[in-house]
C-alpha positions as CSV (number, residue, x, y, z in Angstrom):
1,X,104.3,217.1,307.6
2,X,101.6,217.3,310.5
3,X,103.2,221.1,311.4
4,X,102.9,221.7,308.1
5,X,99.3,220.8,307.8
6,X,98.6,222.5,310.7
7,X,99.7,225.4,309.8
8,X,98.5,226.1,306.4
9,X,94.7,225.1,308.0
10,X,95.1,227.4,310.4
11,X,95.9,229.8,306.9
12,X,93.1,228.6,304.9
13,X,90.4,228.7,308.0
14,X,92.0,232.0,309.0
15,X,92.0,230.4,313.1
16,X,93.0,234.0,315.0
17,X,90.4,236.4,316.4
18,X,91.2,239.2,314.3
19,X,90.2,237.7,311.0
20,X,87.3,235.0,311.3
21,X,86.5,233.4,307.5
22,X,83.9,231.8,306.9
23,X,84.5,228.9,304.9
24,X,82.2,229.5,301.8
25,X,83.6,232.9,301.7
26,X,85.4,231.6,298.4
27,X,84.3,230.5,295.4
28,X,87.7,228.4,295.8
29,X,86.5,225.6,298.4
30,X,89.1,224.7,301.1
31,X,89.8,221.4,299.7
32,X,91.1,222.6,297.1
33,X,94.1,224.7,298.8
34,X,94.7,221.6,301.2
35,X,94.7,219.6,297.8
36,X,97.3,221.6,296.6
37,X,99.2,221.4,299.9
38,X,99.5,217.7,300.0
39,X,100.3,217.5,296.2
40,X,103.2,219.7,297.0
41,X,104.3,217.9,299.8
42,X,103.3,214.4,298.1
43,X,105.1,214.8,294.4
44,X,107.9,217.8,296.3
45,X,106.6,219.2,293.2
46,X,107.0,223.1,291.6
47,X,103.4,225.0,292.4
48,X,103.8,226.1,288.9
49,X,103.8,222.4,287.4
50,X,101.5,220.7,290.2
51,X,98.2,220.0,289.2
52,X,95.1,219.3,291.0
53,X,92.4,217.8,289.8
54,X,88.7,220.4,289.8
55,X,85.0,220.3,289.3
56,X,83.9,223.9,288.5
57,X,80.3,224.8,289.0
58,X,79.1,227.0,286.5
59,X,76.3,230.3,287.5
60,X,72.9,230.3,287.8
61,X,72.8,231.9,284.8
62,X,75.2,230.2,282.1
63,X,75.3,226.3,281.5
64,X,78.1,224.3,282.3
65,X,79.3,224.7,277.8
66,X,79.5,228.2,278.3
67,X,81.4,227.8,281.2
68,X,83.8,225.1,279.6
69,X,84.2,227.6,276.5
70,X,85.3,230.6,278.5
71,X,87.7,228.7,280.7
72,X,89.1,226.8,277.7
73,X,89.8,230.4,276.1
74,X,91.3,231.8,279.1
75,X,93.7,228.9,279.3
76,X,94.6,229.4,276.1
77,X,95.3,232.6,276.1
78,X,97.2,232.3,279.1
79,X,100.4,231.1,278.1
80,X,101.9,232.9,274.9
81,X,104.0,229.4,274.4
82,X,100.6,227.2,274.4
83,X,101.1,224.2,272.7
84,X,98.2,221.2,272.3
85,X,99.9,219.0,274.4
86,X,98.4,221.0,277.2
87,X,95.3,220.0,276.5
88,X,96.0,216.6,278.0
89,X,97.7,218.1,280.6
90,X,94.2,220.1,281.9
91,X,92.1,217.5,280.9
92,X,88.9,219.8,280.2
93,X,86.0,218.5,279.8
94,X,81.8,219.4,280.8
95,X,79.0,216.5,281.2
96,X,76.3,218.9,280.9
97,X,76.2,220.3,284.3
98,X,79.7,221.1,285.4
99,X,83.1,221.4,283.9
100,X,86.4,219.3,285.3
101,X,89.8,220.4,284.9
102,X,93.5,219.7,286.0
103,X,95.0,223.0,286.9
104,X,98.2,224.4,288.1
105,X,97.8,226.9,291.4
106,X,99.2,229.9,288.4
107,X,96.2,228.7,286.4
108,X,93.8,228.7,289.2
109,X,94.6,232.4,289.6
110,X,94.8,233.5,286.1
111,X,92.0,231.4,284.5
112,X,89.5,230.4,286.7
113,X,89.1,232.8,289.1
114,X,88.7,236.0,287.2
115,X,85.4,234.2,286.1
116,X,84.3,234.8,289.3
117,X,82.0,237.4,290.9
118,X,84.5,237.2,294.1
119,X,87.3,238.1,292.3
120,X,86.0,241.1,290.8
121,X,84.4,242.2,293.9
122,X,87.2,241.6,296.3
123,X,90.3,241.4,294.4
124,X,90.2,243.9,291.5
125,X,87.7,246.4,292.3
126,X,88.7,247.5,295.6
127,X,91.4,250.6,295.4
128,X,92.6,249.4,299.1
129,X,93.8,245.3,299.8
130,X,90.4,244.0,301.3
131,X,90.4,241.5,304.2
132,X,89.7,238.6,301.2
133,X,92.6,239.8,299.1
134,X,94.8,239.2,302.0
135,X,93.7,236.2,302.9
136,X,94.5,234.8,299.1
137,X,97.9,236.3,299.6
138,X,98.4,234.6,302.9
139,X,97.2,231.1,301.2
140,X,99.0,231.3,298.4
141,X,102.5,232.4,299.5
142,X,102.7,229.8,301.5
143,X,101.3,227.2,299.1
144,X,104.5,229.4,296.2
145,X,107.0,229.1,299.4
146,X,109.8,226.7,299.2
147,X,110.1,226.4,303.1
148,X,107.0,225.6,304.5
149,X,108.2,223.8,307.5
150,X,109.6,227.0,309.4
151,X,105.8,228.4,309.2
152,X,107.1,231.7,307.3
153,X,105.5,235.0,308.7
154,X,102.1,236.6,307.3
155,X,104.4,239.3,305.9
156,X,106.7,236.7,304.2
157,X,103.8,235.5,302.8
158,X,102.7,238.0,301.5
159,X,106.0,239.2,299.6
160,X,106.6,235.8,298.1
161,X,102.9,236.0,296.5
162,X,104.0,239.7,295.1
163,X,107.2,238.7,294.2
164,X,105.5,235.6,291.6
165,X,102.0,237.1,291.1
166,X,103.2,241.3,290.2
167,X,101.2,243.6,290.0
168,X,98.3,241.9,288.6
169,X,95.7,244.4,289.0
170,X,96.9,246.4,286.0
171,X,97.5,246.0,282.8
172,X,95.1,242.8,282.5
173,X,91.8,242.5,280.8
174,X,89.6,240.5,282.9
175,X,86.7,239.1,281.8
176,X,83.6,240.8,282.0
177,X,80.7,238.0,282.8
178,X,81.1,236.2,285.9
179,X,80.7,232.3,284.7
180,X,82.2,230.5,287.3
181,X,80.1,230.0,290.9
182,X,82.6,227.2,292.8
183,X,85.5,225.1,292.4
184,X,86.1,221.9,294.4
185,X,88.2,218.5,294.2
186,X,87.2,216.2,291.9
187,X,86.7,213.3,294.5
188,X,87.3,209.7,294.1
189,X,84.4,207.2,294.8
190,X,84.2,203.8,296.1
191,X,82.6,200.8,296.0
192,X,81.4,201.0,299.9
193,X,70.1,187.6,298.6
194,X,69.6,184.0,299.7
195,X,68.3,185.0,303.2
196,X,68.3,188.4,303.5
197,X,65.2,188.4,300.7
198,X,62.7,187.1,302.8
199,X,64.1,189.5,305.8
200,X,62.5,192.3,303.4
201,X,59.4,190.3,303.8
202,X,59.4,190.8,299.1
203,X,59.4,187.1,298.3
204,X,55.8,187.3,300.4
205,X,54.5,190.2,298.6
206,X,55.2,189.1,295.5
207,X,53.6,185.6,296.2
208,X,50.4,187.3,297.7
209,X,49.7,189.9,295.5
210,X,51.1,188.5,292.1
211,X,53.4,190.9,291.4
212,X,55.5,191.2,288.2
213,X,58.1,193.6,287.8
214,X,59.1,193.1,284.1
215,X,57.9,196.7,283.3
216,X,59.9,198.1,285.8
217,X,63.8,199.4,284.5
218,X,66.3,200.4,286.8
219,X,70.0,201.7,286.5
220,X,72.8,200.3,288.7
221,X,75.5,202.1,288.3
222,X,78.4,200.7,289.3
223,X,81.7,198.5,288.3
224,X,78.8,196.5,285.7
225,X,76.5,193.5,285.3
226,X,77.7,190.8,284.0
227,X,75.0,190.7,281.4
228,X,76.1,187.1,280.0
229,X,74.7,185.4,283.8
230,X,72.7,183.0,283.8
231,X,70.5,184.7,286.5
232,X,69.9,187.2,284.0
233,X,68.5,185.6,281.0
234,X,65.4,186.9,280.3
235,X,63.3,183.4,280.0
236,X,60.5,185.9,278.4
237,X,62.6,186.3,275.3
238,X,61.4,183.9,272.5
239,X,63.0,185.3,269.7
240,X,66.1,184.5,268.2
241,X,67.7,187.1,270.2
242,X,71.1,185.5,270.9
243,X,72.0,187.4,273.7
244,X,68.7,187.2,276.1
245,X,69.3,189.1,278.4
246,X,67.4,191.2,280.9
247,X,70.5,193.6,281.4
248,X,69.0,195.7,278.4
249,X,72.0,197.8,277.7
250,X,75.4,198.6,278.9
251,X,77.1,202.1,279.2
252,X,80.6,202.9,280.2
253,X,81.3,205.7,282.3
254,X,84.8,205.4,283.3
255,X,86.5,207.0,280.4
256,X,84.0,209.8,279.9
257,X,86.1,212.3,280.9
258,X,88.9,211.3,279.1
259,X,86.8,211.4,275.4
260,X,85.5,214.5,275.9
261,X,88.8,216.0,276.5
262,X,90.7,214.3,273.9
263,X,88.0,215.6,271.2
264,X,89.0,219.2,272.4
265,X,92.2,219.1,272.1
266,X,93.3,222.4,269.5
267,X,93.8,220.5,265.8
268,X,92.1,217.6,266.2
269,X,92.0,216.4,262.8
270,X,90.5,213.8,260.2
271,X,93.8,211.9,261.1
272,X,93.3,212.0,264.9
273,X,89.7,211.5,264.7
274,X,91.0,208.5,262.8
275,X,93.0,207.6,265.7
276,X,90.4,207.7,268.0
277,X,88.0,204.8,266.3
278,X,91.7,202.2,267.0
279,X,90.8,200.6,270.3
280,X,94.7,199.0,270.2
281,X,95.8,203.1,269.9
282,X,93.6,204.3,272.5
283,X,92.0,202.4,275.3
284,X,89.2,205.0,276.2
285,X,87.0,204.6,273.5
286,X,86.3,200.6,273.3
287,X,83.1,199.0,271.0
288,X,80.4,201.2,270.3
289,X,76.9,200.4,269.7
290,X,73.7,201.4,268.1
291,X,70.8,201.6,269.9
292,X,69.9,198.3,268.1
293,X,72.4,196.6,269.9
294,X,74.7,196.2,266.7
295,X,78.2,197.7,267.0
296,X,78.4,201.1,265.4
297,X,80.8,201.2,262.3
298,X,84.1,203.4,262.0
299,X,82.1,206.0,259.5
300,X,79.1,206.9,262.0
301,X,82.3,206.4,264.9
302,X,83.9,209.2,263.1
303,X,81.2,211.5,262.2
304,X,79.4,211.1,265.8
305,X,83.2,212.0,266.7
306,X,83.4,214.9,264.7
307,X,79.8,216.2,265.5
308,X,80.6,216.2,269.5
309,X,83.8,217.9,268.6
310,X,81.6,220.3,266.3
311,X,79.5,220.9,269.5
312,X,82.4,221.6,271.8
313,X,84.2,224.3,270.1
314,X,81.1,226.0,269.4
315,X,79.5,226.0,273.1
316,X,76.7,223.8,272.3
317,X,75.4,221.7,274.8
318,X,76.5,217.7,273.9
319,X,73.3,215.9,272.3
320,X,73.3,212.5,274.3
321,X,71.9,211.1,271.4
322,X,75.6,211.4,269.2
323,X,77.4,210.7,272.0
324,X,75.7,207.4,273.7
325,X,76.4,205.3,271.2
326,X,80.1,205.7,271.6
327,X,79.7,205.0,275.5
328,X,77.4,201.9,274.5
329,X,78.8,198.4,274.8
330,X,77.4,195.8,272.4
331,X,75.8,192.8,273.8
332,X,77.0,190.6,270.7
333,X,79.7,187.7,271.0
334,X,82.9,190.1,271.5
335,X,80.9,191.1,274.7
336,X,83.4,191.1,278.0
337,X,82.5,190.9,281.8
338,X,82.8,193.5,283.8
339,X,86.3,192.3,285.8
340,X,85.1,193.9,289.4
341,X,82.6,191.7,290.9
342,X,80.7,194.7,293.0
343,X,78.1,195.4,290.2
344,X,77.4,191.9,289.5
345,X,76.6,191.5,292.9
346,X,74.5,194.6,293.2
347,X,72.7,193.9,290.2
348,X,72.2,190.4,291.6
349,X,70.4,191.3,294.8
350,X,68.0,193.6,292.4
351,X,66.8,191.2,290.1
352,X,68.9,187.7,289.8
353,X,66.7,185.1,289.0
354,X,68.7,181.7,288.6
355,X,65.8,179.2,289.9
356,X,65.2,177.9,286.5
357,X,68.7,176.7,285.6
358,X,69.6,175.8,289.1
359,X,68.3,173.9,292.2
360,X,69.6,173.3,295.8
361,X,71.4,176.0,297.8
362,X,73.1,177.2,294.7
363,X,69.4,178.6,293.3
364,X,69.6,182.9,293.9
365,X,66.4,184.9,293.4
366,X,66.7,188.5,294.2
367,X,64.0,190.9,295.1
368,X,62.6,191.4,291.6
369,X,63.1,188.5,289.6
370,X,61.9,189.9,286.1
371,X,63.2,193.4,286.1
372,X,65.1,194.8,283.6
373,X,68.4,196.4,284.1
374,X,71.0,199.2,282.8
375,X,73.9,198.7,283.5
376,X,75.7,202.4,283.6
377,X,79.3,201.9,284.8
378,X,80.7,204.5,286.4
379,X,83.4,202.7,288.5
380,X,87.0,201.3,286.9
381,X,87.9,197.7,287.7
382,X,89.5,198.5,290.7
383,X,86.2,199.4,291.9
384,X,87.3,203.7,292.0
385,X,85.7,206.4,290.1
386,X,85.7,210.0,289.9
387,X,82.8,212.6,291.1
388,X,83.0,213.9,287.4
389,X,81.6,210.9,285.6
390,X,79.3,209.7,288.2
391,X,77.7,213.5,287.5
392,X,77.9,212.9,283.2
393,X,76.0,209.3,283.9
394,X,73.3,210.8,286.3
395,X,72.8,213.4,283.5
396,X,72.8,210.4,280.9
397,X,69.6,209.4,283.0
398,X,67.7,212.3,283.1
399,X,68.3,212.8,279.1
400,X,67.2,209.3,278.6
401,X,63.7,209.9,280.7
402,X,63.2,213.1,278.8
403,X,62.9,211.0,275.3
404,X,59.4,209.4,276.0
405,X,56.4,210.5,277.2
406,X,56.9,208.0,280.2
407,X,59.9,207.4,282.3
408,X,62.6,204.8,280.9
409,X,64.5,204.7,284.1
410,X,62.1,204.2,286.9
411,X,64.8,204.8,289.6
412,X,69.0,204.4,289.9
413,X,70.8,202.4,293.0
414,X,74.1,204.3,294.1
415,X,76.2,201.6,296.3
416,X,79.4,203.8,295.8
417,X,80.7,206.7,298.1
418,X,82.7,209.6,298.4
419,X,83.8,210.9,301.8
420,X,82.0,214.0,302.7
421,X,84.9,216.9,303.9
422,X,82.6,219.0,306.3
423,X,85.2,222.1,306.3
424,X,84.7,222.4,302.3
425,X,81.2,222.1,301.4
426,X,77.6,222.2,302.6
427,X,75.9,219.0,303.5
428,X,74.0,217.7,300.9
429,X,74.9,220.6,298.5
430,X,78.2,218.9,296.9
431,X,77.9,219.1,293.0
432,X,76.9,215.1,293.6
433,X,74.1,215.6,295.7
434,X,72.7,218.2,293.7
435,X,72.7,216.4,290.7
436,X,71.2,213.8,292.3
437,X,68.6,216.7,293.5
438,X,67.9,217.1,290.0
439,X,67.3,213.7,289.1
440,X,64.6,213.4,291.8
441,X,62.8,216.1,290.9
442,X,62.4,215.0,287.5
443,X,60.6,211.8,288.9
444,X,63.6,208.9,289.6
445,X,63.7,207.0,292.4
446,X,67.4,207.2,293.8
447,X,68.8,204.4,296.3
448,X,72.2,204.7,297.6
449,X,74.3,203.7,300.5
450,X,74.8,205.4,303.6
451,X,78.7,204.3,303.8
452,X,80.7,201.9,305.6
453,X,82.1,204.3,307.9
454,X,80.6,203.3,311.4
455,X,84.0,201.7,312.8
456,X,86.9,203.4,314.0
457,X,90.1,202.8,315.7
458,X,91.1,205.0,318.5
459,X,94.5,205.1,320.2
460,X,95.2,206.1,323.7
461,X,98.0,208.5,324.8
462,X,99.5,205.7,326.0
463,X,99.7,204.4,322.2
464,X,96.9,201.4,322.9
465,X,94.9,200.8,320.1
466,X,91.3,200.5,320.2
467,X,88.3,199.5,318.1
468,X,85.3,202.4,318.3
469,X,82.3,203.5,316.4
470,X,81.8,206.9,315.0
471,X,78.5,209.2,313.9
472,X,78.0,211.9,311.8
473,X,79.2,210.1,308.6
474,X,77.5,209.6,306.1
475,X,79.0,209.8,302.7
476,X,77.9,211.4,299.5
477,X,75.9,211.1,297.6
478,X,73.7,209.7,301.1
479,X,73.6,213.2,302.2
480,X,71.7,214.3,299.5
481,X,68.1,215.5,301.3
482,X,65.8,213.6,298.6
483,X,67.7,210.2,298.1
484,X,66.6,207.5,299.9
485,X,69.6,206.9,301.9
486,X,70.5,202.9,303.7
487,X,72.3,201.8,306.2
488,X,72.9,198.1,306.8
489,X,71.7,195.3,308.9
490,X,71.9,191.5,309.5
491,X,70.7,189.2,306.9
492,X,67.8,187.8,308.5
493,X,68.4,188.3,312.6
494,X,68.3,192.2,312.6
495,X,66.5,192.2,315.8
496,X,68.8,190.2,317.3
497,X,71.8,191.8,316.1
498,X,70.8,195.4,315.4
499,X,72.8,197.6,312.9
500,X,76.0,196.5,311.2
501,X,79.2,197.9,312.9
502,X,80.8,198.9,310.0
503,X,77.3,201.1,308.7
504,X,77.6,204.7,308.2
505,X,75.9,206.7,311.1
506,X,73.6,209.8,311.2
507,X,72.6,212.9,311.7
508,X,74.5,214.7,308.4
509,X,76.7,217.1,309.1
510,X,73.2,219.7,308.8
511,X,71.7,218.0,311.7
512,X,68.9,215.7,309.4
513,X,67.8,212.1,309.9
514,X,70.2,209.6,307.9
515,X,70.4,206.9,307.5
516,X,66.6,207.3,306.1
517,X,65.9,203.0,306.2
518,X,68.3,200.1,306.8
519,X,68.1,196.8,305.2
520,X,70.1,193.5,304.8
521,X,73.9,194.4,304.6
522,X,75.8,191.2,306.0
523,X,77.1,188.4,304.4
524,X,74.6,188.6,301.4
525,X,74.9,186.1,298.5
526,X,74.6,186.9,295.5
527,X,75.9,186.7,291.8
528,X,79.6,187.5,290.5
529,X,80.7,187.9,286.6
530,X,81.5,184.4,284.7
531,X,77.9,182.7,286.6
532,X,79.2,182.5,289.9
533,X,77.9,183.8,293.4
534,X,79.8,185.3,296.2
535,X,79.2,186.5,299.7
536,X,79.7,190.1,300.4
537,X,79.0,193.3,303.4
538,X,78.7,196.4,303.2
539,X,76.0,199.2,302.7
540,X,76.7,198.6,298.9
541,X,74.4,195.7,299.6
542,X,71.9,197.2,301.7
543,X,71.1,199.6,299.1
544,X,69.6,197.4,296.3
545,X,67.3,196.0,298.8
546,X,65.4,199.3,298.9
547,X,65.7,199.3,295.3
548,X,64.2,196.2,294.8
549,X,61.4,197.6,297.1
550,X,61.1,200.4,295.4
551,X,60.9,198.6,292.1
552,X,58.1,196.3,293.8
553,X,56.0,199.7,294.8
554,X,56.1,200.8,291.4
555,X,55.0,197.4,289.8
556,X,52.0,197.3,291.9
557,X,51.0,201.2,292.3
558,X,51.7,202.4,288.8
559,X,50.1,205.7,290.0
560,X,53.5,206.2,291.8
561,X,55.8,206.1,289.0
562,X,56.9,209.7,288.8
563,X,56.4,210.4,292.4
564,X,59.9,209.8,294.1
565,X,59.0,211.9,297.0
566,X,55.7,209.4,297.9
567,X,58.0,206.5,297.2
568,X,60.4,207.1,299.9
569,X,57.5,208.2,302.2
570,X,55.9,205.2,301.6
571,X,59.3,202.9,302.6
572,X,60.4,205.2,305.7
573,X,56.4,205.2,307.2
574,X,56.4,201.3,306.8
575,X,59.4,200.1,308.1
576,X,60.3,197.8,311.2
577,X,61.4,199.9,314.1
578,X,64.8,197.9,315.3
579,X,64.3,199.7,318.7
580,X,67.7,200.9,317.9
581,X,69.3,204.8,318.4
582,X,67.1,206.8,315.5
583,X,70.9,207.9,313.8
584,X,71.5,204.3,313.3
585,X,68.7,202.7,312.1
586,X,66.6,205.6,310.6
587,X,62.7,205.3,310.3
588,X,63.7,201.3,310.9
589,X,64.2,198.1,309.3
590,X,62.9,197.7,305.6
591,X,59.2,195.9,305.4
592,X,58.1,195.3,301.8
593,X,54.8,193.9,302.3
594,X,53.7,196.4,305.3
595,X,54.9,198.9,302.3
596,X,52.1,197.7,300.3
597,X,49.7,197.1,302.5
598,X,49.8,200.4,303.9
599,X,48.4,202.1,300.7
């Protein structure tokens, strides 16, 4: 398999002198083809059955709908046998800003691609084969061939692509406007307070200056908050609410994908509409709420159904407001836990505040004790998500801060990542990182982890194994230029014991600073689903640290809601330097109440 590999990079990177490729040559990113490749090799699968799974990035100038529309047409129309159970099979759907699809290497060519300026410019239009249309043949033969391992010649190649793919460039209407600007892997992401608290110096800051944070809102998203613990009762609440909680609401993520795909399948009648509402027949659409907090019943299920499915087949962009109640969880007595304790714990370290049901070592306050909290989960209970629907709930956010005049979400905390492939994409510009962008310039605060990549394990020629560290890795969506990005430190001894081992280490790929600030990472306690507390490491738990700082700036400079950019200024400027290499530690060791008083 390692020859094979090999090989096909040496293919897809075109390694010889005579043709040097660049790698963003291709709207098609080079993850993709090696995705293919190890599918292939993976499953022994037929390249015409094999499917990888894509995020397509739509033009400057069309929105992600249109995009979804005219690649949902061309698929269609491709195969004169289409049948609706192909619809499950690509499982299309678009979160606002990009479009994900499962597609064959046959569809690749025929659908997607032609919605590209690249293909028209390189591989229909020229009279002679250019240097690019080669190159596709070259990739693709060998990806069609059924002996990869005897490294069949460039002219072999090329035959075995003719020989499957005709001659394509006649007799086919392509289509005329050029939708379609990238195509990449759908990545998977992962998951990557007692004492580290007052190691942040917040507990102080809050005791000398007064501060309360109850106006403050934050989005974790995550695995979810357990929003039935008793560290996040909301002791403020004197109603008869009787689920006090200061986990506000709860929105599921994780099956995103899968509803919007489902609603565009070809005939998707009353009956399957129908269908949908039976959580026993489907396990993707679970309770549903209003915005009330009451579950929504199977009429408005159905017609909020039936309007997103209205809004699909016509192009329009999906109104948030329709579709959020369907992703809402009721906080009522049917109301589950999350089953993965990340979130909890995340949440925990954010705002747990246990002190008044419980005393002794037991007693967990995190660094903002009255905030409130959405919880926005985005990862399954095996703590793994997928790019797509991490993308739909960061659009969720912005859509939510755009229906007031002031900002609902005051800032999100990220503790997930997804490995960065350098060969594939530019740093900081995967479609994660610019969503997240986005978000920031629209006034959020965004938090997330710098990885837990820092250790490696390096064996000698002589086969001895042995434990390293590695920089330059930082994971997405860290890279992103305007996040605040954290690595992670010892609980309350970080100048004793510097940086974490297993913390993520700078520069990005790009040559900038990251981590931008680290913070309290090891053996961090904090709460778990079902009132419990656990201990955890990571980055995942240096992250809501900062948040919790940034919440605190926010509560006391109001002026700087709205101002992400003088946020993060504010935290890197202030903070502890560790006297530690500047690609480990950042701008230094996180200092809440120098933050403060340095305003």
């Amino acid at each position: 398999m390692t020859s094979i590999v090999k090989n096909f990079e040496d293919l897809v990177f075109r390694n010889e002198k005579s043709l040097i490729r660049f790698t963003q040559d291709s709207p098609v990113y080079p993850n993709v083809w090696m995705e293919f490749l190890y599918q292939l090799i993976k499953e022994e699968g037929n390249p015409s059955a094999t499917r990888v799974d894509l995020i397509l990035t739509p033009h400057r100038d069309y929105s992600s709908n249109e995009l979804f529309t005219a690649i949902k047409n061309s698929l269609r129309s491709y195969d004169s046998d289409y049948i609706e159970s192909y619809e499950n099979d690509w499982a299309l759907s678009t979160n606002g800003e990009t479009v994900a699809v499962r597609c064959t290497l046959h569809e690749l060519f025929y659908c997607l691609l032609p919605h590209t300026w690249w293909f028209k410019e390189y591989i229909i239009k020229p009279k002679k084969n250019s240097n690019e249309f080669i190159w596709l043949m070259w990739v693709m033969g060998f990806l069609l061939a059924d002996d990869k391992k005897s490294n069949p010649s460039k002219r072999v190649l090329e035959s075995i692509f003719k020989d499957i793919f005709g001659n394509f460039q006649k007799g086919i209407k392509w289509p005329e406007s050029k939708k379609l600007w990238s195509v990449s892997v759908n990545r998977k992401a992962r998951v990557s307070i007692y004492k580290s608290v007052p190691a942040t110096k917040a507990d102080a800051a809050r005791r000398l200056f007064d501060l309360d944070t109850s106006r403050i809102t934050w989005a974790v998203l995550d695995t979810g908050i357990d929003a039935t613990h008793q560290a996040f009762k909301d002791t403020r609440d004197n109603s008869n609410n009787p689920f006090p909680s200061r986990v506000i609401a709860t929105y599921d993520f994780t099956n995103f994908r899968q509803l919007i795909s489902r609603l565009n399948t070809a005939d998707s009648t009353l009956k399957d509409i129908e269908l949908m509402t039976s959580i026993k027949s489907n396990d993707f659409l679970g309770p549903t709420s209003t915005n009330k907090n009451r579950p929504l019943n199977k009429e408005n299920k159905i017609q909020n159904l039936r309007d997103i499915q209205k809004a699909l087949k016509s192009g329009r962009m999906i109104d948030w407001s329709i579709l959020a109640p369907l992703l809402r969880i009721p906080h009522d007595k049917n109301y589950v836990a999350p089953k993965h304790p990340h979130g909890t714990h995340v949440g925990g370290i954010i705002g747990a505040d246990n002190s008044k049901t419980i005393s002794g070592n037991a007693k967990i306050i995190g660094m903002c004790p009255e905030i409130k909290l959405y919880d926005i989960r985005v990862l399954d209970d095996n703590g793994v998500g997928e790019e797509f629907n991490i993308i739909a709930a960061i659009q969720f956010v912005r859509w939510l801060n755009r229906q007031k005049d002031l900002l609902v979400i005051h800032g999100i905390n990220l503790s997930l990542s997804i490995n960065h492939e350098v060969e594939s994409y530019a740093c900081g510009r995967t479609p994660v990182c610019e969503s997240c962008n986005r978000l920031f310039s629209e006034g959020t605060v965004i938090v997330t982890a710098a990885g837990n990549m820092g250790q490696a394990v390096y064996e000698s020629p002589s086969g001895i194994r042995q434990q390293g560290f590695r920089t330059v890795n930082i994971t997405d969506p860290g890279n992103a230029e305007n996040v605040i990005t954290v690595g992670a430190t010892h609980r309350n001894k970080p100048h004793t014991y510097g940086i974490s081992y297993f913390s993520s280490r700078g520069p990005t790929g790009d040559g900038r600073l990251k981590p931008d600030i680290v913070a309290p990472g090891e053996k961090i306690t904090s709460t778990v689903p079902g009132n419990n507390q656990e201990i955890m490491d990571g980055t995942s738990m240096a992250a809501p640290h900062v948040s919790g700082a940034a919440a605190i700036l926010l509560a006391k400079y109001r002026e700087l809601i709205g101002n992400p950019k003088k946020v993060k200024e504010i935290l890197c400027d202030s903070a502890t330097d560790l006297n530690r290499e500047r690609y480990f530690q950042g701008n230094g060791m996180l200092d809440v109440l120098r933050a403060i008083q340095s305003i």
